[in-house]
C-alpha positions in Angstrom: -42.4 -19.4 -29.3 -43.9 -20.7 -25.6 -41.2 -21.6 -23.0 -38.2 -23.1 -23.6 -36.4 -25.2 -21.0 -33.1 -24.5 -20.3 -30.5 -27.6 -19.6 -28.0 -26.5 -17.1 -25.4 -28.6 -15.5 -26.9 -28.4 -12.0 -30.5 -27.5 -12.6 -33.7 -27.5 -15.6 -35.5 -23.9 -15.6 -37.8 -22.7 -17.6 -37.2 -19.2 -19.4 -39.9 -17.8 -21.6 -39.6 -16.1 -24.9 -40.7 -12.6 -23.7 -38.2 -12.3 -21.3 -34.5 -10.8 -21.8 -31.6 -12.0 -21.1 -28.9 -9.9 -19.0 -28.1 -6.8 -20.6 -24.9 -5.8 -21.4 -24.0 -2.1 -20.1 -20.1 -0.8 -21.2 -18.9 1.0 -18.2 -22.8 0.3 -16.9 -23.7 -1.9 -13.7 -26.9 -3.0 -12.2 -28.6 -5.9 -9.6 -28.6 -8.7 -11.9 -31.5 -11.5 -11.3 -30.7 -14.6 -9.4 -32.7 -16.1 -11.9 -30.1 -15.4 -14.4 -33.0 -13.5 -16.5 -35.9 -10.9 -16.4 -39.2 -11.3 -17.3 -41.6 -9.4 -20.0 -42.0 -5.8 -18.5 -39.3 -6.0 -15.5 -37.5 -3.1 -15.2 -33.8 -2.5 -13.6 -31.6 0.6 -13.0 -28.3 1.2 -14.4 -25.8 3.4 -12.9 -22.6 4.2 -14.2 -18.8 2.9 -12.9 -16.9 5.1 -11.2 -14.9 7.4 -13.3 -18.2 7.8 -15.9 -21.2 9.8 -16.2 -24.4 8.8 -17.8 -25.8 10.7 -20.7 -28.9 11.7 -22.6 -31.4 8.8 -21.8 -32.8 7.5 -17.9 -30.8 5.1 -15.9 -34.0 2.4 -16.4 -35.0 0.3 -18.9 -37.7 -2.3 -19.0 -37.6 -5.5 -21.0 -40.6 -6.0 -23.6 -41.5 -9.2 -25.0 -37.5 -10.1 -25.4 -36.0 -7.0 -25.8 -34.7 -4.1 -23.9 -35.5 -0.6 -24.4 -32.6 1.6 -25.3 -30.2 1.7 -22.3 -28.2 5.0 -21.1 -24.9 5.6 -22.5 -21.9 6.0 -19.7 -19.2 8.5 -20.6 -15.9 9.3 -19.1 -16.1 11.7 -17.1 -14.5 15.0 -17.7 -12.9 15.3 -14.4 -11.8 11.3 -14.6 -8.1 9.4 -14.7 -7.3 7.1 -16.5 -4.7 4.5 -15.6 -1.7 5.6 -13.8 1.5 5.7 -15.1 3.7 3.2 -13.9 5.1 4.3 -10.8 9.0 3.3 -10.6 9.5 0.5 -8.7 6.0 0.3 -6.9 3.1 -1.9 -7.6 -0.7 -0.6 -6.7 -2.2 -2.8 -4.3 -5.5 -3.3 -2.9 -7.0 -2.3 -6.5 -8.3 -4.2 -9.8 -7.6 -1.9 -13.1 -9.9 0.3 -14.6 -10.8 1.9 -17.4 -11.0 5.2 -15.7 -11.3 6.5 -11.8 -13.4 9.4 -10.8 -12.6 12.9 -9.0 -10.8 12.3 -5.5 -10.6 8.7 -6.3 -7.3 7.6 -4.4 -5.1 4.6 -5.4 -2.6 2.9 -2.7 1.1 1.7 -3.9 3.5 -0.4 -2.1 7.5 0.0 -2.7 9.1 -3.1 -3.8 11.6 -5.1 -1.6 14.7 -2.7 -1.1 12.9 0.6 -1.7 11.1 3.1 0.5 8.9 5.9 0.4 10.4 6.8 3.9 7.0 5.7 5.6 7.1 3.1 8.2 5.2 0.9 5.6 6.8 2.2 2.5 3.5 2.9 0.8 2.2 5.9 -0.6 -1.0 7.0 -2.6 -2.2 9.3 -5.6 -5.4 10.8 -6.1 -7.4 11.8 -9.2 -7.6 15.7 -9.3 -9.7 16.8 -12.2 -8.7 14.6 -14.7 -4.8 14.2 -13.2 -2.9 12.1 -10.8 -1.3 13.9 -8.2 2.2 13.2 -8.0 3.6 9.5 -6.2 6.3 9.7 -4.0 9.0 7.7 -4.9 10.6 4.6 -4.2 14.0 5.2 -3.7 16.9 2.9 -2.8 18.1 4.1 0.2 21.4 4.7 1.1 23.9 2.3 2.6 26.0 2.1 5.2 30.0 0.7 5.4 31.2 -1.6 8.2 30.6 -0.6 11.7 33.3 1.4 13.4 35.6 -0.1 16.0 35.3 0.7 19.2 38.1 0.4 22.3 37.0 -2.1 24.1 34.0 -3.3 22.8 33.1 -6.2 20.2 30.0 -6.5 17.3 28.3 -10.0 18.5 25.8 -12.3 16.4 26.8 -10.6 13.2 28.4 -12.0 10.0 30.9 -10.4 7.8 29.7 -8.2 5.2 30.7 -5.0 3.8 27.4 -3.0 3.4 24.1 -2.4 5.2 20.9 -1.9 4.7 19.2 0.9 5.6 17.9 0.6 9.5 20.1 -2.0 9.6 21.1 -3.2 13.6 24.5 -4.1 14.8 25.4 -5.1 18.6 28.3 -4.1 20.6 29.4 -6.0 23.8 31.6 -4.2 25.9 34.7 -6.4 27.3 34.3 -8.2 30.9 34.8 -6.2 33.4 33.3 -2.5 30.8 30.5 -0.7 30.7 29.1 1.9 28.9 28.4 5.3 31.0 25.0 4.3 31.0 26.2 0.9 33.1 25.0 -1.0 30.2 27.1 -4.0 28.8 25.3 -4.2 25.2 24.4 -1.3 23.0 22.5 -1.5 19.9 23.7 0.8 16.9 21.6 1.7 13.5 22.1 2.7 9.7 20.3 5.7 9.1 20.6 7.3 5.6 24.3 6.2 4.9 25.0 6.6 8.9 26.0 4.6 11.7 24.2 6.3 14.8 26.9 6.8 17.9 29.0 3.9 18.9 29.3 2.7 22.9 32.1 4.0 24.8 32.9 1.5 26.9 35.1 1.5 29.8 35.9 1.2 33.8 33.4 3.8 34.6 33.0 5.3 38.4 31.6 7.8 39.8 32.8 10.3 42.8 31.7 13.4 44.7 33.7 16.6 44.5 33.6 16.6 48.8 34.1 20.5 48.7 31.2 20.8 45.8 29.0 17.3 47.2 26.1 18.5 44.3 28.5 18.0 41.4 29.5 14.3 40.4 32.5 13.9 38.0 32.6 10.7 36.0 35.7 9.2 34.9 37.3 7.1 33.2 40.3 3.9 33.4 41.1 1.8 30.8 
């Protein structure tokens, strides 16, 4: 049929009749042309997507005068996932879907807002294991906490009202003018840890003196 010239919106090329277009491979890749088509005897290699093994035929075929000799079929691998489940509140990041993921192929998921895995970056993974997804650690809600306690002679500063916190939540205390904490500290910083409060300032008028029989020993006490 001699050459026929191909109109494109950027560019005229010329493509001959002997050559083939791009082959399409199901579950199949290869390095496609630049040219955007192969000439009469070119040959390319196809290898299988992950997840799928290629059976009876060779991984290349060679275009003749238009055509392509047979190509290779990919199968799913024996030892391949398919697509996760939905893991509860979690979406799989990082990762475009598949039609199926090979052995000790891993897949990263990140909790939604308000849930954790209990990792600092409330992600977790799964991994195909012949032919099964090991199992996701979940995305929990964790547990919240109540108002702060009171305590003598301190206040909660820079907070607003509310009546529950998040987990790791951070409240302030301030101790009173003129109070410490035994540490000498006038602020402390308390924390929501699984439903918790961690320990609340004692503040106070704290001094310290020496035993003058026992000089090593030093008593701390305490006037409010």
């Amino acid at each position: 049929c001699g050459t026929v010239r191909l109109i494109a919106t950027v560019s005229i090329v010329s493509w001959k009749c002997s050559a083939c277009l791009p082959p399409a491979i199901e579950n199949g890749k290869y390095k496609e042309a630049q040219r955007g088509w192969y000439e009469n005897q070119d040959e390319i290699t196809i290898t299988c997507e992950d997840g799928f093994d290629m059976r009876l035929r060779s991984g290349r075929i060679h275009c003749s005068n238009g055509r392509w000799s047979p190509p290779p079929v990919c199968e799913s691998d024996s030892d391949a996932c398919d697509e996760p489940d939905k893991i509860p509140h979690a979406v799989i990041i990082n990762q475009e879907p598949k039609e199926a993921y090979g052995q000790n192929y891993q897949l990263e998921y990140q909790c939604e807002d308000g849930y954790t895995t209990g990792q600092a970056n409330n992600r977790g993974s799964i991994t195909c294991q012949t032919g099964t997804w090991t199992e996701a650690q979940s995305c929990s809600n964790p547990p919240t906490c109540s108002q702060p306690p009171r305590s003598p002679n301190a206040t909660i500063i820079n907070q607003d009202f509310q009546e529950v916190f998040a987990q790791d939540s951070e409240v302030e205390y301030q101790c009173k003018d003129g109070y410490t904490t035994k540490e000498g500290a006038t602020k402390k910083s308390v924390f929501c840890r699984a439903g918790v409060w961690t320990d609340v300032p004692t503040c106070g008028r704290w001094r310290a003196f020496r035993n003058m029989q026992n000089l090593p020993r030093i008593f701390i006490t305490q006037t409010f």
